[in-house]
ZATISE-633067 format. One line per 8 residues: number of its first residue (from 1); their letters; for each residue y, x, z of C-alpha. Coordinates in Angstrom, 1 decimal. Each point is the difference from the previous one (the first is absolute). Layout:
N
NUM) A) Y X Z | ... $
This chain:
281
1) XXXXXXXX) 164.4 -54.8 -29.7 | 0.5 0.2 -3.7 | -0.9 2.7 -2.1 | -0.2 1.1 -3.4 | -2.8 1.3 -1.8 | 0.4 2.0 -3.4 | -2.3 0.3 -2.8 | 0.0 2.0 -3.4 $
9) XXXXXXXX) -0.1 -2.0 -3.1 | -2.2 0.8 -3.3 | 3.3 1.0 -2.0 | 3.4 0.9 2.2 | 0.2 0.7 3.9 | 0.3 -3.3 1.8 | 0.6 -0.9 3.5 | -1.8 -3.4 0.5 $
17) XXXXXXXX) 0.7 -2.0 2.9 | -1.5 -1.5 2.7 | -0.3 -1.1 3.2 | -2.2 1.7 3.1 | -0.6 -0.3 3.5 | -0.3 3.4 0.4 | 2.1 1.4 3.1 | 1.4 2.9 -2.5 $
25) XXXXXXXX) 2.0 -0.8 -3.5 | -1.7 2.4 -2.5 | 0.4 0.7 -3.6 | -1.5 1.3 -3.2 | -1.4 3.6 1.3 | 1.8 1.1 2.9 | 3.5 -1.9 -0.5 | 1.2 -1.9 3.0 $
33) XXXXXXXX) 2.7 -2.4 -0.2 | 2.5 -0.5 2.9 | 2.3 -3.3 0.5 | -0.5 -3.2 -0.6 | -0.6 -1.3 -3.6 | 2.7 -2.1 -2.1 | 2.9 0.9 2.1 | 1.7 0.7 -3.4 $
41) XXXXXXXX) 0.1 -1.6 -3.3 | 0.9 1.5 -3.4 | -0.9 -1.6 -3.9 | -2.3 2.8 -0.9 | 0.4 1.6 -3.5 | -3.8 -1.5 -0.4 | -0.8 -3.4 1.7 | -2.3 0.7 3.0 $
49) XXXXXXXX) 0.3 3.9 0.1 | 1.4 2.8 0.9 | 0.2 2.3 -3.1 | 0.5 3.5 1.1 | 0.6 2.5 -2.8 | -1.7 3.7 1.0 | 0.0 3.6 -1.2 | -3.7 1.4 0.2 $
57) XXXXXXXX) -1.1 2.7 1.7 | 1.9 -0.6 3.3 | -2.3 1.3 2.8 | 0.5 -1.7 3.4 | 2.2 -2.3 -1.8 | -2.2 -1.9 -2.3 | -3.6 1.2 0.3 | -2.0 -0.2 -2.9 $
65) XXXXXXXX) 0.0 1.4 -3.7 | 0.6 -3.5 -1.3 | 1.6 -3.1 1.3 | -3.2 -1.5 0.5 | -1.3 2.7 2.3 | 3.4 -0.3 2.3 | -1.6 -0.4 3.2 | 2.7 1.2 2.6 $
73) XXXXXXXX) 3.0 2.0 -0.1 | 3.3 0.2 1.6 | 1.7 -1.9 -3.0 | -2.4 -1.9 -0.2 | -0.6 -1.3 2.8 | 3.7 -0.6 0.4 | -0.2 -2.2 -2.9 | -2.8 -2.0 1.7 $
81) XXXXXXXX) 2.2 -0.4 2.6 | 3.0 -1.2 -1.9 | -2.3 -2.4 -1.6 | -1.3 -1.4 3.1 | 3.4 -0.7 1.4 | 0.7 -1.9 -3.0 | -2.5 -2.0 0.3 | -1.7 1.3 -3.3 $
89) XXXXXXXX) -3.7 0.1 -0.7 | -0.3 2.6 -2.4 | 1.3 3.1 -0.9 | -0.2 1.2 -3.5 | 0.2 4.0 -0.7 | 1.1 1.4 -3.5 | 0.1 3.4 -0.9 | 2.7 1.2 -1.6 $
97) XXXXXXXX) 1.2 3.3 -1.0 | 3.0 1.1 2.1 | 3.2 0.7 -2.7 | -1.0 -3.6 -0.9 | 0.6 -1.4 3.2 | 3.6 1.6 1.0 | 1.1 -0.4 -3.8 | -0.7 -3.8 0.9 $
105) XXXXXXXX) -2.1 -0.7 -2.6 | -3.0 -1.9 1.6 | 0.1 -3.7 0.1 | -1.2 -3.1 2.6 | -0.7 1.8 2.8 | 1.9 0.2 3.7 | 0.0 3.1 1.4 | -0.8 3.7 -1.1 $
113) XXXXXXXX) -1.3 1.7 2.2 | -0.1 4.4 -1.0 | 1.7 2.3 2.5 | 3.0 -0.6 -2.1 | 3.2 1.7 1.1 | 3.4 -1.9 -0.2 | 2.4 0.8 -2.7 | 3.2 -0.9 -1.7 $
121) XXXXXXXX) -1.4 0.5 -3.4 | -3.1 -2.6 0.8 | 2.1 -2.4 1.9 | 1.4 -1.0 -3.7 | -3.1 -1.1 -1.1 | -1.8 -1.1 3.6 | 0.6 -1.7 3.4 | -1.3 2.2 2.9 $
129) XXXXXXXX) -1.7 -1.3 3.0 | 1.4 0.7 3.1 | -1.5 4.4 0.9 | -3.5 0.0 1.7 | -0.8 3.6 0.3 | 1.7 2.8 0.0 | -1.5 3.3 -2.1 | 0.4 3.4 -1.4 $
137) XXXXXXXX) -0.9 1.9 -3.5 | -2.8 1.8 0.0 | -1.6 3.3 -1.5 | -3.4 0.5 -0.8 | -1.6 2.5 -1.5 | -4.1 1.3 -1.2 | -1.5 1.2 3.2 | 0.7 3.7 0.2 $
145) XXXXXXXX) 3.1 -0.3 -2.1 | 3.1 2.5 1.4 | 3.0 -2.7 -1.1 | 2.5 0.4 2.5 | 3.2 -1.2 0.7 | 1.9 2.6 -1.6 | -2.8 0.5 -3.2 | 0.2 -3.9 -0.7 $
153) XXXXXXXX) 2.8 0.3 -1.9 | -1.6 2.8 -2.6 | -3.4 -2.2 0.1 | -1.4 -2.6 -2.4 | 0.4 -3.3 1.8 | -1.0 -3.5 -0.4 | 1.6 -3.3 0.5 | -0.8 -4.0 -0.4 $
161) XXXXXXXX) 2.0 -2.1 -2.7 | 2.4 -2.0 1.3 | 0.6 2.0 3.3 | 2.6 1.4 1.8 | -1.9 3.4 -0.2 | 0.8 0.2 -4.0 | 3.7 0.6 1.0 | -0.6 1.9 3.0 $
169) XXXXXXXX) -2.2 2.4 -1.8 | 2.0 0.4 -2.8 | 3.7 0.0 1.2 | 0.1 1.0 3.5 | -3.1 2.3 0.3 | 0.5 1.3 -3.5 | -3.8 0.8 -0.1 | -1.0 2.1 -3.2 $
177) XXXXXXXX) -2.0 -2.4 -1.1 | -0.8 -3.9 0.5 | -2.9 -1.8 -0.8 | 0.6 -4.0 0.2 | -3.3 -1.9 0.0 | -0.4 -3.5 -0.5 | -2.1 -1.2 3.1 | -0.2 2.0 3.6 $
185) XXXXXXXX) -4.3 0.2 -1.1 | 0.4 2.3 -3.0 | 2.9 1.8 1.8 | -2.2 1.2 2.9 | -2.9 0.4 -2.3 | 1.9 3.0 -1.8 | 1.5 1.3 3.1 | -3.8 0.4 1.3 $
193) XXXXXXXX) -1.2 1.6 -2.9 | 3.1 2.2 -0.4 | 1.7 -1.2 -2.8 | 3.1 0.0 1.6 | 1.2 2.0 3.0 | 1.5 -2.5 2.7 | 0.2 -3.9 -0.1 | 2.1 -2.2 1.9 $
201) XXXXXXXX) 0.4 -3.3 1.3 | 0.5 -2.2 3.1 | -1.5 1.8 2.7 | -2.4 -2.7 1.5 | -1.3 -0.3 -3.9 | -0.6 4.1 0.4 | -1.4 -0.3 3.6 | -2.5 -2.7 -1.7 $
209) XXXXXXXX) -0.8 2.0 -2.9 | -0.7 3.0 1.9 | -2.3 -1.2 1.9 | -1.7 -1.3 -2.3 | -0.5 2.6 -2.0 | -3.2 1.3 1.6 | 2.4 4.0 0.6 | 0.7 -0.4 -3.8 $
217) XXXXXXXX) 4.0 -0.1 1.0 | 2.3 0.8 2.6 | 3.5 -1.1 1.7 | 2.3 2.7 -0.1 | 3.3 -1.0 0.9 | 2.6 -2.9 0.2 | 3.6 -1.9 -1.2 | 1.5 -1.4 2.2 $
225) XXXXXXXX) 1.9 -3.2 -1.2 | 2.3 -2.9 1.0 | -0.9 -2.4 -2.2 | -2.1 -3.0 1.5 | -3.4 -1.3 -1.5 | 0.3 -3.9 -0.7 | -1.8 -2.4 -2.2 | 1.5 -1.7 -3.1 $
233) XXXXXXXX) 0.9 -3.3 -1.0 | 0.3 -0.9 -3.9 | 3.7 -0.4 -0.4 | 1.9 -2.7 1.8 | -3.1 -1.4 1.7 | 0.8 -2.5 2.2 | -3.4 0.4 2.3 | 2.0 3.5 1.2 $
241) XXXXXXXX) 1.8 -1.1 2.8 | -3.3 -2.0 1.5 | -2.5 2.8 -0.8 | 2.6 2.4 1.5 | 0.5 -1.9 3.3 | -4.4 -0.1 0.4 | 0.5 3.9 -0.8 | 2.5 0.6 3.0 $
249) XXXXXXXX) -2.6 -2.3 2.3 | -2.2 1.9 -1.0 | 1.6 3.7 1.1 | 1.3 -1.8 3.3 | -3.0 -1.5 0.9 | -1.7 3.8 0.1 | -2.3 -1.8 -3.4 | 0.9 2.9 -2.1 $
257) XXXXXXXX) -0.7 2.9 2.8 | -3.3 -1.3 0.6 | -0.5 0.7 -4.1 | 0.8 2.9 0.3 | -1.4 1.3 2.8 | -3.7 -1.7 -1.7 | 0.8 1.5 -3.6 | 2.3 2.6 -0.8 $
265) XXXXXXXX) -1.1 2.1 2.8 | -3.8 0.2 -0.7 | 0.6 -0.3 -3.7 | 1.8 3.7 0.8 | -2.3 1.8 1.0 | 1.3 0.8 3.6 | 3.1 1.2 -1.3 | 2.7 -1.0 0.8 $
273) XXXXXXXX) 3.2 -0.2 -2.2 | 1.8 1.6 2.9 | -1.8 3.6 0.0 | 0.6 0.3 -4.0 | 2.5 2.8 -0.5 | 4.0 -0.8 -0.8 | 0.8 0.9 -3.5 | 3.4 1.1 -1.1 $
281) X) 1.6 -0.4 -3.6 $
Protein backbone atom coordinates (compact mmCIF):
# COMPACT_ATOMS: atom_id res chain seq x y z
CA UNK A 1 0.00 0.00 0.00
CA UNK A 2 0.94 3.57 -0.63
CA UNK A 3 1.46 6.05 1.83
CA UNK A 4 2.56 9.49 2.35
CA UNK A 5 5.00 10.75 4.56
CA UNK A 6 5.18 14.54 5.56
CA UNK A 7 8.12 16.59 6.57
CA UNK A 8 8.55 20.29 7.77
CA UNK A 9 10.63 22.47 5.66
CA UNK A 10 13.40 25.08 6.95
CA UNK A 11 11.11 28.17 5.85
CA UNK A 12 7.05 27.33 5.34
CA UNK A 13 5.13 24.09 6.46
CA UNK A 14 5.47 21.46 3.69
CA UNK A 15 3.95 18.17 3.09
CA UNK A 16 6.66 16.18 1.17
CA UNK A 17 5.73 13.13 -0.51
CA UNK A 18 6.55 9.82 -0.67
CA UNK A 19 5.97 6.49 -1.01
CA UNK A 20 5.89 3.56 1.97
CA UNK A 21 5.15 0.10 2.60
CA UNK A 22 3.84 0.78 5.72
CA UNK A 23 0.35 -1.09 6.41
CA UNK A 24 -0.95 2.54 7.79
CA UNK A 25 -0.97 6.02 5.58
CA UNK A 26 0.53 8.57 8.15
CA UNK A 27 1.29 12.17 8.00
CA UNK A 28 3.29 15.03 9.38
CA UNK A 29 2.47 14.60 13.39
CA UNK A 30 -0.64 12.81 13.85
CA UNK A 31 -2.52 13.58 10.44
CA UNK A 32 -3.97 10.64 8.63
CA UNK A 33 -5.13 10.85 5.22
CA UNK A 34 -8.11 8.70 4.02
CA UNK A 35 -8.92 7.88 0.17
CA UNK A 36 -7.06 7.24 -2.44
CA UNK A 37 -4.58 9.96 -3.82
CA UNK A 38 -5.14 11.97 -7.23
CA UNK A 39 -8.75 11.12 -7.57
CA UNK A 40 -9.06 14.92 -8.27
CA UNK A 41 -7.24 17.43 -10.14
CA UNK A 42 -7.21 21.28 -9.88
CA UNK A 43 -4.36 24.08 -11.33
CA UNK A 44 -3.22 25.09 -7.97
CA UNK A 45 -2.82 28.92 -7.26
CA UNK A 46 1.06 27.70 -6.83
CA UNK A 47 2.44 24.90 -9.11
CA UNK A 48 2.89 21.78 -6.88
CA UNK A 49 1.05 22.94 -3.66
CA UNK A 50 -1.59 23.46 -1.87
CA UNK A 51 -1.53 27.01 -0.39
CA UNK A 52 -3.71 27.25 2.54
CA UNK A 53 -4.17 30.74 3.99
CA UNK A 54 -4.63 30.53 8.09
CA UNK A 55 -5.59 32.72 11.03
CA UNK A 56 -3.23 31.97 14.11
CA UNK A 57 -4.02 31.01 17.17
CA UNK A 58 -6.64 28.34 16.23
CA UNK A 59 -6.30 25.56 18.85
CA UNK A 60 -7.44 22.11 17.69
CA UNK A 61 -7.59 23.52 14.33
CA UNK A 62 -4.11 24.43 13.53
CA UNK A 63 -1.74 23.53 16.29
CA UNK A 64 1.14 25.64 16.63
CA UNK A 65 2.01 29.36 17.36
CA UNK A 66 3.43 29.65 13.78
CA UNK A 67 2.91 27.93 10.58
CA UNK A 68 5.92 26.14 10.89
CA UNK A 69 4.97 24.50 14.21
CA UNK A 70 1.43 23.28 12.65
CA UNK A 71 1.64 19.77 13.60
CA UNK A 72 -2.12 18.59 13.67
CA UNK A 73 -5.32 20.07 13.94
CA UNK A 74 -8.81 19.60 12.69
CA UNK A 75 -8.25 22.18 9.75
CA UNK A 76 -5.43 21.16 9.27
CA UNK A 77 -5.50 18.03 8.88
CA UNK A 78 -8.46 18.53 6.56
CA UNK A 79 -6.31 20.38 4.42
CA UNK A 80 -3.78 17.46 4.26
CA UNK A 81 -6.54 15.56 3.22
CA UNK A 82 -7.74 17.72 0.50
CA UNK A 83 -4.26 17.87 -0.70
CA UNK A 84 -3.85 14.25 -0.85
CA UNK A 85 -6.98 13.65 -2.84
CA UNK A 86 -5.53 15.99 -5.24
CA UNK A 87 -2.80 14.41 -5.71
CA UNK A 88 -0.62 17.35 -4.23
CA UNK A 89 2.65 16.97 -2.55
CA UNK A 90 2.81 19.91 -0.43
CA UNK A 91 0.80 22.06 1.40
CA UNK A 92 1.91 25.52 2.02
CA UNK A 93 0.35 27.47 5.27
CA UNK A 94 0.29 31.43 5.47
CA UNK A 95 -0.84 33.31 8.13
CA UNK A 96 -2.96 35.85 7.61
CA UNK A 97 -4.86 38.18 9.80
CA UNK A 98 -8.57 37.41 9.59
CA UNK A 99 -10.45 40.93 8.22
CA UNK A 100 -7.88 40.41 5.48
CA UNK A 101 -9.05 37.22 4.44
CA UNK A 102 -13.04 37.78 4.28
CA UNK A 103 -12.32 41.39 2.78
CA UNK A 104 -10.53 39.26 -0.04
CA UNK A 105 -7.53 40.80 0.01
CA UNK A 106 -4.91 37.92 0.03
CA UNK A 107 -3.56 36.73 -3.11
CA UNK A 108 -2.27 33.08 -4.80
CA UNK A 109 -3.58 30.88 -2.57
CA UNK A 110 -6.68 28.07 -2.77
CA UNK A 111 -8.47 27.80 0.10
CA UNK A 112 -8.80 29.74 3.51
CA UNK A 113 -9.30 27.85 6.03
CA UNK A 114 -10.58 30.14 9.71
CA UNK A 115 -13.92 29.05 11.12
CA UNK A 116 -15.29 31.64 8.86
CA UNK A 117 -19.06 32.01 8.95
CA UNK A 118 -21.09 32.53 5.60
CA UNK A 119 -22.29 35.86 4.75
CA UNK A 120 -23.96 38.03 2.16
CA UNK A 121 -21.67 40.92 2.73
CA UNK A 122 -18.35 38.49 2.13
CA UNK A 123 -19.88 36.59 -0.63
CA UNK A 124 -19.15 40.07 -2.73
CA UNK A 125 -15.77 39.86 -2.30
CA UNK A 126 -15.22 35.74 -1.90
CA UNK A 127 -16.35 32.33 -3.08
CA UNK A 128 -17.24 30.02 -0.17
CA UNK A 129 -16.49 26.39 -0.01
CA UNK A 130 -19.20 24.20 0.34
CA UNK A 131 -20.10 24.29 5.04
CA UNK A 132 -17.82 21.81 6.95
CA UNK A 133 -18.73 22.45 10.50
CA UNK A 134 -21.26 23.82 12.10
CA UNK A 135 -20.57 26.28 15.33
CA UNK A 136 -21.72 28.74 17.86
CA UNK A 137 -20.30 32.31 19.46
CA UNK A 138 -18.71 32.06 22.32
CA UNK A 139 -18.10 34.04 25.73
CA UNK A 140 -15.25 34.00 27.65
CA UNK A 141 -14.33 35.66 30.47
CA UNK A 142 -11.00 36.01 33.34
CA UNK A 143 -11.44 33.11 35.62
CA UNK A 144 -13.62 34.20 38.47
CA UNK A 145 -15.28 36.99 36.38
CA UNK A 146 -19.36 37.28 37.23
CA UNK A 147 -20.34 38.30 33.28
CA UNK A 148 -23.57 36.80 32.79
CA UNK A 149 -25.98 36.74 30.29
CA UNK A 150 -27.98 39.45 31.42
CA UNK A 151 -24.63 41.83 32.70
CA UNK A 152 -22.98 41.23 29.10
CA UNK A 153 -24.68 43.86 27.73
CA UNK A 154 -23.44 46.62 30.61
CA UNK A 155 -19.74 44.95 30.29
CA UNK A 156 -16.59 45.86 28.43
CA UNK A 157 -16.27 43.34 25.63
CA UNK A 158 -13.92 42.39 23.07
CA UNK A 159 -14.16 41.26 19.48
CA UNK A 160 -11.66 40.19 16.39
CA UNK A 161 -11.46 42.52 13.23
CA UNK A 162 -13.11 41.42 10.54
CA UNK A 163 -15.80 39.22 12.46
CA UNK A 164 -19.20 38.70 12.65
CA UNK A 165 -18.93 39.46 16.49
CA UNK A 166 -18.05 43.30 15.64
CA UNK A 167 -21.78 43.64 14.49
CA UNK A 168 -23.25 41.32 16.88
CA UNK A 169 -21.63 43.17 19.77
CA UNK A 170 -22.31 46.38 18.74
CA UNK A 171 -25.85 46.31 17.12
CA UNK A 172 -27.69 43.45 18.40
CA UNK A 173 -26.27 43.01 21.95
CA UNK A 174 -25.85 46.75 22.33
CA UNK A 175 -22.88 46.06 24.85
CA UNK A 176 -21.67 49.35 26.69
CA UNK A 177 -18.61 49.04 25.40
CA UNK A 178 -16.61 47.18 22.53
CA UNK A 179 -13.19 46.49 22.31
CA UNK A 180 -12.11 45.27 18.56
CA UNK A 181 -8.65 43.69 18.49
CA UNK A 182 -6.72 42.97 15.66
CA UNK A 183 -5.74 39.23 16.10
CA UNK A 184 -7.77 36.51 18.42
CA UNK A 185 -3.81 36.42 20.59
CA UNK A 186 -3.91 39.93 21.91
CA UNK A 187 -7.76 39.67 22.30
CA UNK A 188 -7.52 36.83 24.82
CA UNK A 189 -4.41 38.16 26.20
CA UNK A 190 -6.43 41.30 27.60
CA UNK A 191 -9.51 39.29 28.49
CA UNK A 192 -7.02 37.21 30.87
CA UNK A 193 -5.50 39.98 32.43
CA UNK A 194 -8.81 41.91 32.74
CA UNK A 195 -8.61 44.53 30.45
CA UNK A 196 -11.83 43.95 29.19
CA UNK A 197 -14.74 42.21 30.76
CA UNK A 198 -16.08 39.32 28.22
CA UNK A 199 -14.63 38.35 24.79
CA UNK A 200 -16.22 36.46 22.16
CA UNK A 201 -15.66 34.35 19.31
CA UNK A 202 -16.51 30.98 17.62
CA UNK A 203 -17.04 28.70 20.34
CA UNK A 204 -14.49 25.83 19.39
CA UNK A 205 -11.82 28.90 19.21
CA UNK A 206 -13.10 29.63 23.06
CA UNK A 207 -13.20 25.91 24.04
CA UNK A 208 -9.41 25.95 22.60
CA UNK A 209 -8.42 28.93 24.38
CA UNK A 210 -9.75 27.96 27.56
CA UNK A 211 -8.15 25.20 27.97
CA UNK A 212 -5.33 26.49 27.26
CA UNK A 213 -5.16 28.99 29.44
CA UNK A 214 -3.66 27.04 32.38
CA UNK A 215 -7.49 28.37 34.75
CA UNK A 216 -6.47 31.89 33.53
CA UNK A 217 -10.07 32.09 31.58
CA UNK A 218 -13.35 30.56 31.53
CA UNK A 219 -16.48 29.66 29.20
CA UNK A 220 -19.39 31.24 30.36
CA UNK A 221 -22.10 31.01 28.03
CA UNK A 222 -23.16 30.66 24.25
CA UNK A 223 -24.90 32.16 20.75
CA UNK A 224 -26.39 30.09 19.11
CA UNK A 225 -26.23 30.72 15.30
CA UNK A 226 -27.44 29.57 11.79
CA UNK A 227 -24.82 30.51 9.87
CA UNK A 228 -22.49 27.72 8.50
CA UNK A 229 -18.53 27.66 8.87
CA UNK A 230 -16.92 27.23 5.23
CA UNK A 231 -13.59 27.94 3.74
CA UNK A 232 -12.94 30.66 1.08
CA UNK A 233 -11.98 30.81 -2.42
CA UNK A 234 -10.37 34.08 -3.85
CA UNK A 235 -13.10 35.43 -6.06
CA UNK A 236 -14.34 33.41 -9.07
CA UNK A 237 -11.82 30.58 -8.54
CA UNK A 238 -12.38 28.01 -10.69
CA UNK A 239 -10.58 25.11 -8.33
CA UNK A 240 -14.08 25.65 -6.16
CA UNK A 241 -16.24 23.29 -7.56
CA UNK A 242 -13.31 20.41 -7.54
CA UNK A 243 -12.04 21.28 -4.01
CA UNK A 244 -15.80 21.39 -2.91
CA UNK A 245 -16.73 17.96 -4.33
CA UNK A 246 -13.16 16.30 -2.21
CA UNK A 247 -14.85 18.47 0.76
CA UNK A 248 -18.34 16.61 0.53
CA UNK A 249 -16.16 13.07 0.14
CA UNK A 250 -14.70 13.95 2.67
CA UNK A 251 -17.95 14.52 5.26
CA UNK A 252 -19.61 11.37 3.57
CA UNK A 253 -16.80 9.19 3.88
CA UNK A 254 -16.94 9.86 7.98
CA UNK A 255 -13.01 11.78 7.05
CA UNK A 256 -14.13 14.84 8.82
CA UNK A 257 -15.80 12.91 12.03
CA UNK A 258 -12.79 11.08 12.61
CA UNK A 259 -11.03 14.90 12.87
CA UNK A 260 -13.03 15.80 15.00
CA UNK A 261 -13.46 13.25 17.22
CA UNK A 262 -9.08 13.30 17.34
CA UNK A 263 -8.89 17.20 17.71
CA UNK A 264 -11.58 19.34 18.71
CA UNK A 265 -12.60 17.21 21.44
CA UNK A 266 -9.19 16.82 23.37
CA UNK A 267 -8.17 20.26 22.30
CA UNK A 268 -11.42 21.22 24.70
CA UNK A 269 -10.65 20.24 27.53
CA UNK A 270 -13.46 17.60 28.15
CA UNK A 271 -16.02 20.01 27.44
CA UNK A 272 -18.16 19.64 25.35
CA UNK A 273 -19.89 22.51 23.35
CA UNK A 274 -23.14 20.80 24.30
CA UNK A 275 -23.02 21.49 28.20
CA UNK A 276 -22.16 25.39 27.56
CA UNK A 277 -25.15 27.43 28.65
CA UNK A 278 -27.77 28.99 25.97
CA UNK A 279 -27.47 32.64 25.89
CA UNK A 280 -30.35 34.91 24.99
CA UNK A 281 -30.04 38.51 23.27
Amino acid sequence: MKSLKYALCASVLALTCATSAMAETQGYGDCQVTGERGTDKITPAVAGQFTVIINLPAVGQFNGDTPDTIKDGYEFCMAVNIAHRLGLDTVKLVNASFDSIVAGQNKDYDIALALISVTEPRKKVVDFSVPYIQSDNGVAVKAGNTVTEETIKTSRVGVQAGTTLVQFAQETLKAKSVDVFDDTASMFTAAAAGKVDAVMTDLGIVLGQVANSNGKLAVVGKYTTDRPTAGIYPKGSPNGAVIDKVMTDLTNDGTLKKLEAAYLLPSWGGLSPDSVPVWKY
